[in-house]
BADREN-341290 format. One line per field, with one value per residue (C-alpha): residue number from 1; chain; x, y, z. Coordinates in nm, 2 decimals, always signed. Layout:
residues N
i = (NUM|...)
ch = (A|...)
c1 = (X|...)
c2 = (Y|...)
c3 = (Z|...)
end
This chain:
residues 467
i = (1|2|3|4|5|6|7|8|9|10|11|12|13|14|15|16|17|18|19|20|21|22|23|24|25|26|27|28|29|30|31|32|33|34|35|36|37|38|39|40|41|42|43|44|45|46|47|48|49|50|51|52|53|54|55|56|57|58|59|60|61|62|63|64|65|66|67|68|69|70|71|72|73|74|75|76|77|78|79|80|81|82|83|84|85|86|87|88|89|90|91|92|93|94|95|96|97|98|99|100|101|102|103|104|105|106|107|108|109|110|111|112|113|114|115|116|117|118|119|120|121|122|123|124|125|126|127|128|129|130|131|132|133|134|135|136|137|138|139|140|141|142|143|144|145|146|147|148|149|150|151|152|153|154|155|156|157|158|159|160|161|162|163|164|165|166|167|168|169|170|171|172|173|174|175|176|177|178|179|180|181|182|183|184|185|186|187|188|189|190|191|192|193|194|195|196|197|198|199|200|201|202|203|204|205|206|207|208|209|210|211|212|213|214|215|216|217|218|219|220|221|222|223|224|225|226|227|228|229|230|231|232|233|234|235|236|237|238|239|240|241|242|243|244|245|246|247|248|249|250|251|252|253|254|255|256|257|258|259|260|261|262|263|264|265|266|267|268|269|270|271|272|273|274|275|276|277|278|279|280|281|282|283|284|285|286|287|288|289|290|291|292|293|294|295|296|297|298|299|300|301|302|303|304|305|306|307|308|309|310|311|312|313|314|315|316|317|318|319|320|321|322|323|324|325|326|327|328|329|330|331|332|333|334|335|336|337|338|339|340|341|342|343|344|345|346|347|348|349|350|351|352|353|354|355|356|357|358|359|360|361|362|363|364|365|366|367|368|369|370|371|372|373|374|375|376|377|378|379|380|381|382|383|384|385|386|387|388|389|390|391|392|393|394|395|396|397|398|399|400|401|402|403|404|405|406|407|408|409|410|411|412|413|414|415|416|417|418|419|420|421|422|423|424|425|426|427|428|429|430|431|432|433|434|435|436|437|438|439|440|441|442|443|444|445|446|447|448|449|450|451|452|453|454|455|456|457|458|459|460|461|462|463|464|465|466|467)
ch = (A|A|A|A|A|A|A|A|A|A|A|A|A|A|A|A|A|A|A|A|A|A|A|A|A|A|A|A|A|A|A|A|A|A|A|A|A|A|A|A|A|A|A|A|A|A|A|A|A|A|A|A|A|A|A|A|A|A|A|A|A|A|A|A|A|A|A|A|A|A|A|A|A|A|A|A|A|A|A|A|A|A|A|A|A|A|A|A|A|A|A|A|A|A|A|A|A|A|A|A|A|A|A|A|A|A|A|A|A|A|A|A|A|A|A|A|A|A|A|A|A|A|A|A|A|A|A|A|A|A|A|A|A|A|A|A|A|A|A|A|A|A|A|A|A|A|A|A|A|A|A|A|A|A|A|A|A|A|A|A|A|A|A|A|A|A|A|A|A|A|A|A|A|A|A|A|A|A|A|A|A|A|A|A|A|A|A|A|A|A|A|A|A|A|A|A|A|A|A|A|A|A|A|A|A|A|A|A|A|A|A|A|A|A|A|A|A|A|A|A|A|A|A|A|A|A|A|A|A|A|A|A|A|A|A|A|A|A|A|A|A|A|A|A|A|A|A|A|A|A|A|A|A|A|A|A|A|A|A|A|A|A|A|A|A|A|A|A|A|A|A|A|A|A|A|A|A|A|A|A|A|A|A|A|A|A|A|A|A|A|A|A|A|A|A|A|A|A|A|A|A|A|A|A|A|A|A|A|A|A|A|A|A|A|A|A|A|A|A|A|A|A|A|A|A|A|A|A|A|A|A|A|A|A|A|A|A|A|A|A|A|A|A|A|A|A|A|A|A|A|A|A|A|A|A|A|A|A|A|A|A|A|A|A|A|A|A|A|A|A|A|A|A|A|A|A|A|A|A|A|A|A|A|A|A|A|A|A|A|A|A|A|A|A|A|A|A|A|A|A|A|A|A|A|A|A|A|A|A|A|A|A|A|A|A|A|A|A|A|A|A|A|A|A|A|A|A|A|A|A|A|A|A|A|A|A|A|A|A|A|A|A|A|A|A|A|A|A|A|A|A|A|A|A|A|A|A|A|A|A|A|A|A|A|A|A|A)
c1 = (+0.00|+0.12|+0.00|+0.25|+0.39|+0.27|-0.05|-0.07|+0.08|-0.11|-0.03|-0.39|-0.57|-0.82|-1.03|-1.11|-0.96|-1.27|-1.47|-1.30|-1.01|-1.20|-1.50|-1.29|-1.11|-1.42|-1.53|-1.21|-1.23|-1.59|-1.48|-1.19|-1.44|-1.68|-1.39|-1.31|-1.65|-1.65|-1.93|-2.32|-2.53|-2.77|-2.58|-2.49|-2.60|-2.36|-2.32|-2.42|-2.50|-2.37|-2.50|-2.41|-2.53|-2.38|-2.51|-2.48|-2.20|-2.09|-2.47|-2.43|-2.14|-2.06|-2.10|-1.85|-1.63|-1.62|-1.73|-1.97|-1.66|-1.48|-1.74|-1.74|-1.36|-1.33|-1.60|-1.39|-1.09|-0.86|-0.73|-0.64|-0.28|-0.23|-0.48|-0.43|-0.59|-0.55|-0.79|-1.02|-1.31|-1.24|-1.31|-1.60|-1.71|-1.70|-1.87|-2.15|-2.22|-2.14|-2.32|-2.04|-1.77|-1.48|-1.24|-0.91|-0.98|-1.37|-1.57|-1.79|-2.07|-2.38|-2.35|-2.52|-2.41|-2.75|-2.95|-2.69|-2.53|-2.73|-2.69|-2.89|-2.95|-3.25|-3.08|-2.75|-2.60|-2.54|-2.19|-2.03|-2.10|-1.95|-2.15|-2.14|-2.33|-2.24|-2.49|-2.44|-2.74|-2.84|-3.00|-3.35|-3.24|-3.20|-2.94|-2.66|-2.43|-2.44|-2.14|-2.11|-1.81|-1.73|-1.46|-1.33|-1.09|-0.76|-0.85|-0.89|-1.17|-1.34|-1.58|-1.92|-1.79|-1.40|-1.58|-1.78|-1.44|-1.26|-1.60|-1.57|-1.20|-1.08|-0.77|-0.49|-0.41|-0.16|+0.08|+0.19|+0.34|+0.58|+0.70|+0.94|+0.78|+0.40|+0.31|-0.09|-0.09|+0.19|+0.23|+0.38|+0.61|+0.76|+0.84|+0.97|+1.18|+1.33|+1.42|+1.58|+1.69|+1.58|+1.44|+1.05|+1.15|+1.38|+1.19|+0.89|+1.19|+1.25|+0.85|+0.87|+1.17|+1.03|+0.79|+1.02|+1.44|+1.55|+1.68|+1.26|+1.11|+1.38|+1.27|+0.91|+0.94|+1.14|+0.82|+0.60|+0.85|+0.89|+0.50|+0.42|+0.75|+0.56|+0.23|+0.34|+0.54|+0.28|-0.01|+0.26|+0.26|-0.15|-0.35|-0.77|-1.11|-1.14|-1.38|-1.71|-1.95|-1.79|-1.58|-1.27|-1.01|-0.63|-0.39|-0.07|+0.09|+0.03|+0.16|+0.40|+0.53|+0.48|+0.70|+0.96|+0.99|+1.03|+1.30|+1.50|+1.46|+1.54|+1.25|+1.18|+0.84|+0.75|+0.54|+0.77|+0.74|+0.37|+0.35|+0.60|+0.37|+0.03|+0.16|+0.31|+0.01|-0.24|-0.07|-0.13|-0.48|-0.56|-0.42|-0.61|-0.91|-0.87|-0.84|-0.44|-0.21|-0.17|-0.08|-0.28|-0.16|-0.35|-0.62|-0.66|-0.85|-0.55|-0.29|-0.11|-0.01|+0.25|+0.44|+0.44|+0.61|+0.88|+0.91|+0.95|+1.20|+1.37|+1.40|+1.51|+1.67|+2.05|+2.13|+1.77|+1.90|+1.72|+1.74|+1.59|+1.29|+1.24|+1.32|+1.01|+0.78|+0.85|+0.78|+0.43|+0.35|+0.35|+0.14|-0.08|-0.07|-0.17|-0.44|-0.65|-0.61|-0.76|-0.96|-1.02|-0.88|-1.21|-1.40|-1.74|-1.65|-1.52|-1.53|-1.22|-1.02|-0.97|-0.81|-0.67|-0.60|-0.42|-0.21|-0.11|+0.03|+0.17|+0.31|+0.45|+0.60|+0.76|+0.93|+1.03|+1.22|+1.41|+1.49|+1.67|+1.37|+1.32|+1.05|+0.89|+0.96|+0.81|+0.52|+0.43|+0.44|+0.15|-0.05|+0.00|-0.10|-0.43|-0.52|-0.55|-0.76|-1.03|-1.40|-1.33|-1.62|-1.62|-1.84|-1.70|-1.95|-2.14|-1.98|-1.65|-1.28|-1.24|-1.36|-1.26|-1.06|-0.79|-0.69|-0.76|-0.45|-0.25|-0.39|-0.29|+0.09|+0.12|-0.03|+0.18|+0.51|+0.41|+0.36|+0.72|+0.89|+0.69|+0.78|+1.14|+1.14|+1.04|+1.19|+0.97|+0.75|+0.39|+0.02|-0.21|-0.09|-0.07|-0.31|-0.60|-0.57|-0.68|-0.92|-1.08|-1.09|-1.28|-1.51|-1.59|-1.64|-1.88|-2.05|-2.06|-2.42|-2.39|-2.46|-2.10|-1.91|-1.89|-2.27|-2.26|-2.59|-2.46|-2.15|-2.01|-2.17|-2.51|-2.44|-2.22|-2.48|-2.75|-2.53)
c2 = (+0.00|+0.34|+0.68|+0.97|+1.15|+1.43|+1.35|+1.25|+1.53|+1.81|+2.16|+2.38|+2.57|+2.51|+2.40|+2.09|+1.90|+1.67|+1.97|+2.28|+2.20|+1.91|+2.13|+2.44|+2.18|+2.00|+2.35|+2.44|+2.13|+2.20|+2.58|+2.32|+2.19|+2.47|+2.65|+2.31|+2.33|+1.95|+1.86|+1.81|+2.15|+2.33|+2.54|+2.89|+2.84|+3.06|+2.97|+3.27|+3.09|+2.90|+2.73|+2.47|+2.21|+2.04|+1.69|+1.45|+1.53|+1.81|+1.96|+1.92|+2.04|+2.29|+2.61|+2.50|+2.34|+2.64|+2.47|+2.71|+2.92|+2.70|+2.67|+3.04|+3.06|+2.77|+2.90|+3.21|+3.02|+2.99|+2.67|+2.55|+2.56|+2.92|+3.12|+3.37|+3.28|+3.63|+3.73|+3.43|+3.65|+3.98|+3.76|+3.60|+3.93|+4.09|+3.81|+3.81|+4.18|+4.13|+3.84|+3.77|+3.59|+3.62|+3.33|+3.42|+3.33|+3.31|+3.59|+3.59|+3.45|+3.55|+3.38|+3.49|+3.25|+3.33|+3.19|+2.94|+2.79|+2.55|+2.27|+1.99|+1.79|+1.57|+1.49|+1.24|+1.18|+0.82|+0.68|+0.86|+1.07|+1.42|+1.48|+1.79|+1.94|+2.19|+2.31|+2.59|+2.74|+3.04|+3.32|+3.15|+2.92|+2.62|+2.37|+2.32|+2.12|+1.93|+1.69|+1.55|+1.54|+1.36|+1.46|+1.12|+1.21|+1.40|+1.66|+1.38|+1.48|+1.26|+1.22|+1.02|+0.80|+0.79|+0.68|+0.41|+0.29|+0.28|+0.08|-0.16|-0.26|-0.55|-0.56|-0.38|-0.10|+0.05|+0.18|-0.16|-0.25|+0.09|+0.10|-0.11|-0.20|-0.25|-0.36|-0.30|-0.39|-0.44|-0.79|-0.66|-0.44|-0.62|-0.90|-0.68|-0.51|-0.83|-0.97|-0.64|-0.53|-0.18|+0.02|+0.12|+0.47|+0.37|+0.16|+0.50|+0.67|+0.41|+0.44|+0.79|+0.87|+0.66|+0.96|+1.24|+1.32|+1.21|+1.67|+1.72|+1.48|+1.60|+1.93|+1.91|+1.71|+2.02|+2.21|+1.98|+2.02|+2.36|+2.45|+2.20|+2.37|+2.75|+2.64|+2.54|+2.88|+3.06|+2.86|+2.99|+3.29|+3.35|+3.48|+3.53|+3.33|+3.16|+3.15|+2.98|+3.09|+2.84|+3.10|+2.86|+3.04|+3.00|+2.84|+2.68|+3.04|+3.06|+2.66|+2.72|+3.03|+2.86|+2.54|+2.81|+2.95|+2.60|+2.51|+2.83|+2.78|+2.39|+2.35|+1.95|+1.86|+1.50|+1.54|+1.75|+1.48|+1.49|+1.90|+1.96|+1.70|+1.87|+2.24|+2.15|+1.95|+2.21|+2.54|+2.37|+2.25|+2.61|+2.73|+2.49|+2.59|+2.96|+2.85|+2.90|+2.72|+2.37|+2.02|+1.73|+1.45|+1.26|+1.53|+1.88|+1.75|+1.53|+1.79|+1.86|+1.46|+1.43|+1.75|+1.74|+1.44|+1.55|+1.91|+1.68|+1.44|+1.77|+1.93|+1.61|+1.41|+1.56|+1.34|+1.46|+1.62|+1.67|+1.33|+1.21|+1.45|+1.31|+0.92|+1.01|+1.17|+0.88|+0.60|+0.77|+0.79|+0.42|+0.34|+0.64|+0.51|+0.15|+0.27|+0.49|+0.21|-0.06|+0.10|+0.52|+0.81|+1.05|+1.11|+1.14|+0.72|+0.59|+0.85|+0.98|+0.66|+0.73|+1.09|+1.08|+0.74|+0.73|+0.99|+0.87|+0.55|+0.69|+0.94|+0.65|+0.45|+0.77|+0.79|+0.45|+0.49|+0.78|+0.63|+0.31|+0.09|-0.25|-0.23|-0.48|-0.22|+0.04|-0.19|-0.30|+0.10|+0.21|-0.12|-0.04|+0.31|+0.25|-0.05|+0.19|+0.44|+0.22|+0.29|+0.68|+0.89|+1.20|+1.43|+1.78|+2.04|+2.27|+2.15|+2.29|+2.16|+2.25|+2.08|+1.77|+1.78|+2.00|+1.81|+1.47|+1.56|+1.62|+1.25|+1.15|+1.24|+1.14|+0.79|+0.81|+0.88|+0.56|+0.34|+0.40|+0.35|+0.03|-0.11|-0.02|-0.22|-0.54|-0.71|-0.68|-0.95|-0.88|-1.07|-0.82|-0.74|-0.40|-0.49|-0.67|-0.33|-0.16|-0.42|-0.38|+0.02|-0.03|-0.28|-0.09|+0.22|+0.06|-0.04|+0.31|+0.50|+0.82|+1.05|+0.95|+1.04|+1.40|+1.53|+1.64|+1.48|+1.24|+1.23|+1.52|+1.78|+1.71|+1.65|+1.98|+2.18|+2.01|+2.06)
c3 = (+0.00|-0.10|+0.03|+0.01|+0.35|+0.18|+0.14|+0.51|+0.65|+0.47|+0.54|+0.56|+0.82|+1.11|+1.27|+1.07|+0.79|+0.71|+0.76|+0.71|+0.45|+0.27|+0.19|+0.08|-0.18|-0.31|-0.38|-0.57|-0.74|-0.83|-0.98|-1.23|-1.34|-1.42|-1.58|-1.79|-1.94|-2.06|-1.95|-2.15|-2.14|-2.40|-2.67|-2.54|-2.17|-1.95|-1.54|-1.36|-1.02|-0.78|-0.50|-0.23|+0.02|+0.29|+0.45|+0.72|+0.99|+0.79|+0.79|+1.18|+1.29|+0.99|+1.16|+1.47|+1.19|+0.99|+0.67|+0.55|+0.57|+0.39|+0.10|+0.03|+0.04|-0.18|-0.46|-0.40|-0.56|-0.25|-0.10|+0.28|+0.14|+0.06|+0.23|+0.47|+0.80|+0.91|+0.57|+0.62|+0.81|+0.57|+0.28|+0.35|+0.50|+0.17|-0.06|+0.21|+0.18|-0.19|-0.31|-0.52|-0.60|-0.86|-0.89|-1.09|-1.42|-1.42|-1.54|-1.21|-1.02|-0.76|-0.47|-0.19|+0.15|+0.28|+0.08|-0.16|+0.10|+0.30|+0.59|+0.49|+0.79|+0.70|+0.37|+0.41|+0.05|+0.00|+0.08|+0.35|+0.63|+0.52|+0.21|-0.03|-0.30|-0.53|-0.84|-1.12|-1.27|-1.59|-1.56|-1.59|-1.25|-1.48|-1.32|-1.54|-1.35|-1.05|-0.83|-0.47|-0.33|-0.01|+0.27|+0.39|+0.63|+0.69|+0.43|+0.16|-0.10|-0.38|-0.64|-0.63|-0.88|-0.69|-0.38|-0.59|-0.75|-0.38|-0.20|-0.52|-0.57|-0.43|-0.59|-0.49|-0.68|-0.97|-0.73|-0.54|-0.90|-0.84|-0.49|-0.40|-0.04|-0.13|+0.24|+0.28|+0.66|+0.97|+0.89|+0.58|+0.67|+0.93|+0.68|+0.40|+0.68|+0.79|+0.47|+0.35|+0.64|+0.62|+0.90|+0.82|+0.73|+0.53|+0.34|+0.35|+0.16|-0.11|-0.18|-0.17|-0.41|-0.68|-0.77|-0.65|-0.57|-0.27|-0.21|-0.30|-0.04|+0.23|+0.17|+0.19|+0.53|+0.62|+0.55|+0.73|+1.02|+1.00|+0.97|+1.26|+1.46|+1.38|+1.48|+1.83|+1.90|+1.78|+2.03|+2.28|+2.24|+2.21|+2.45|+2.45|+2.43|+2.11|+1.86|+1.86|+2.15|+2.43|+2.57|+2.62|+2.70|+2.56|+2.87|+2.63|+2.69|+3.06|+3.15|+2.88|+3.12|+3.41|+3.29|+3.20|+3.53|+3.68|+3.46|+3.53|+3.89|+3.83|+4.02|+4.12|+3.86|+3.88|+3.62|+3.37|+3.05|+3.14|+3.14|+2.84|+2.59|+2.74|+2.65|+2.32|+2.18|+2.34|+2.14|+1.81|+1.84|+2.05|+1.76|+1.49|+1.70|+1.60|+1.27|+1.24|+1.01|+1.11|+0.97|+0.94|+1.15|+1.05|+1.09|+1.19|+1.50|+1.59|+1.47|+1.80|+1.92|+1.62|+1.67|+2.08|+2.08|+1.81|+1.97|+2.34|+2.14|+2.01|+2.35|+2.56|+2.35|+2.29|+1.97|+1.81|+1.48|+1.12|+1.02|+1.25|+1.23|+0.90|+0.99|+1.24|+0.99|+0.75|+1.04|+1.13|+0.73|+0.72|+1.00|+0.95|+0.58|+0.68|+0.93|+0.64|+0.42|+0.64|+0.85|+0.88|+1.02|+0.99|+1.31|+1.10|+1.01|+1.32|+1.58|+1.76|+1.83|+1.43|+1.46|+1.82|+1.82|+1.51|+1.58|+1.89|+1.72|+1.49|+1.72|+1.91|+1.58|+1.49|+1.89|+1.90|+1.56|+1.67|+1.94|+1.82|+1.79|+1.57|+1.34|+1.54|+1.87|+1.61|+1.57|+1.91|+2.03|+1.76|+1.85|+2.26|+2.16|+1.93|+2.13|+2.45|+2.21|+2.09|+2.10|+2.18|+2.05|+1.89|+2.03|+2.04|+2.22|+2.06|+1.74|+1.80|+1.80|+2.13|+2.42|+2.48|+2.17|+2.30|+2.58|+2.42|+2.22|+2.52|+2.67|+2.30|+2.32|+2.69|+2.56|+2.27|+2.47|+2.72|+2.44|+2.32|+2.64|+2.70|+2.35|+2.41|+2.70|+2.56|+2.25|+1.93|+2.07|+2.24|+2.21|+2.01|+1.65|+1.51|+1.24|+1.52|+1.70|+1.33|+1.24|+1.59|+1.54|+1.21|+1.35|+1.64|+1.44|+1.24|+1.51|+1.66|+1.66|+1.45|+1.69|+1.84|+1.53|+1.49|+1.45|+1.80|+1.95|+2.16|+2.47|+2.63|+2.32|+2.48|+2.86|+2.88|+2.73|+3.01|+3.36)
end
């Protein structure tokens, strides 16, 4: 199985990547293919209208998620990647006192978010949870084109019919044929490590640099490094309530402060490693929750296990050094890689032990790597830390990537850390596959009721609201 680092770790902005970056990019793919005009209409109709819809989870829990945002930058022709967060709300301000939007290289359209943007909650589109519309229409309101586009997970985006060609293939795809290390699942990749004797990132690499230079990919995990590195110092350095309504107030600046003063004073802090992974992963999902520039690890709503661990490996760790910042990005791409494939890292498909979870394990792969770990150490840490993840809900109050999704990333790196050190401590060798622990996530996930999995009506985003 082959799925790029890069599209793993994807740089965007908050708060969600299922529902804040995966909307704005099915809307930019939606103005392609407007602007490509291949597609069956009457002879001289002109688009002068567009409209949108949003369904299931994203319907829910669009307004917290900052999809209907996302929709109306999108249409607007920007993309998670490149916009501004500090423009977001002047943009969207404008087109909704407007009514209009002007993509570059489109002549135009109306689009009034009032009135053609709507969250469809009694209306789930077939096939997955976080469903979109989009429709273009003349002058006369005749509907000239129509897609659905579904946001699977981790900013990941496809087409009615791609989602109908991923449900139905049972075989395994062109791409095994290229890579040198095909391994769909754990078992896999601990056998192709052992009979080549390559490490797991190492043999991430070999995949990788079959489609790019070895300089290329090195430099884009810099990025991913670099952007992960600037999200945290900047959740540092924020103060304030943050957006929403829930009036949760910033506290990564203040413990970070209060660490700092311990340290200078060398201060005894039994719970130091604890502390250091809480304020690191809180900054970048405070600032995800603002709707800052963050990374998916897997997901924006998981973004701050991955880079708390490296920052804590940075800090404490005195032979950390860019390599290994990369060996550890390229160890949590193949288990995060395996995990999509075989079961889900989306909250709206499996609930939270899908996003947290995930990350956590592959927070703890990436750890054990670094620190001198056999693939099948590598392997045992993610399966202790998914296995101690499963059946966790996602139910995020009042709709928001806030509460309990701020700390639950802290929980996730502490988890992730532990799993490490436990798998370091043993010899490869343990009783519960990595691949059991993802089967079980998928299972359970399935089994989950839907008002667990990121619409907000069940868990803490109802009892809250009652006490």
């Amino acid at each position: 199985m082959f799925l790029s680092v890069l599209d793993l770790f994807k740089i965007g902005i908050g708060p969600s990547s299922s529902h804040t970056m995966g909307p704005m990019t099915a809307a930019e793919r939606f103005l392609r293919e407007v602007k490509r005009g291949d597609w069956p209409r009457p002879k001289n109709a002109k688009i002068v209208r567009l409209s949108a819809s949003l369904h299931g989870s994203l319907a829910y829990t669009g307004i917290g998620h900052a999809s209907d945002r996302a929709v109306i930058l999108g249409l607007a022709g920007y993309n998670p990647l490149t916009v501004d967060p500090d423009k977001v709300e002047a943009i969207v301000s404008r087109i909704g006192e407007t009514k209009r939007i002007q993509p570059k290289g489109h002549s135009g359209y109306t689009f009034d978010p009032a009135a053609d943007l709507v969250l469809d909650r009694k209306t789930p589109l077939p096939g997955h949870a976080n469903g979109m519309q989009f429709c273009a229409w003349d002058k006369d309101d005749t509907l000239l084109l129509k897609r659905n586009f579904f946001s699977i997970g981790g900013g990941f985006v496809v087409s009615e019919e791609e989602l109908q060609r991923m449900k139905q293939r049972a075989e395994r795809p062109a791409e095994f044929a290229r890579v040198p290390y095909p391994f769909a699942n754990a078992g896999e990749m601990l056998s192709m490590a052992q009979e080549s004797g390559l490490s797991i990132a190492d043999m991430k690499r070999a995949n990788e640099e079959i489609s790019q230079t070895r300089s290329d990919l090195d430099a884009s995990l810099d990025l991913i490094w670099e952007t992960m590195h600037g999200c945290i110092e900047r959740g540092l350095s924020q103060e304030g309530i943050m957006p929403g309504g829930l009036k949760v107030p910033r506290r990564a600046k203040k413990m970070y402060e209060r660490l700092q003063e311990e340290w200078r004073l060398n201060r005894p802090n039994p719970l130091l490693a604890n502390d250091w992974l809480s304020v690191y992963a809180m900054a970048v999902n405070e600032e995800n929750a603002g709707g800052g520039r963050v990374v998916t690890a897997p997901t924006n709503g998981a973004a701050g296990v991955i880079p708390a661990v490296m920052r804590y490996w940075q800090h404490f760790y005195p032979d950390a050094d860019q390599k290994g910042i990369r060996d550890f990005l390229l160890t949590a791409a193949a288990v995060g890689g395996i995990i999509k494939h075989n079961a889900s890292i989306s909250g709206a498909e499996v609930g939270c032990q899908g996003e947290v979870g995930s990350a956590s394990a592959m927070a703890a792969a990436g750890l054990a790597a670094v620190m001198g770990g056999t693939p099948g150490q590598v392997e045992n840490a993610a399966e202790i830390a998914l296995e101690h993840h499963l059946g966790m809900t996602c139910d995020p109050v009042g709709g928001l990537v806030q509460v309990p999704c701020i700390e639950r990333n802290a929980l996730g790196a502490v988890k992730a850390v532990t799993a490490a050190s436990l798998a370091l401590k043993g010899d490869g060798t343990h009783f519960v596959p990595l691949d059991a622990a993802i089967e079980t996530m998928r299972q359970t996930g399935e089994d989950m009721s839907e008002r667990y999995k990121e619409t907000s009506q069940g868990g803490l985003a109802v009892n809250v609201v009652a006490c």
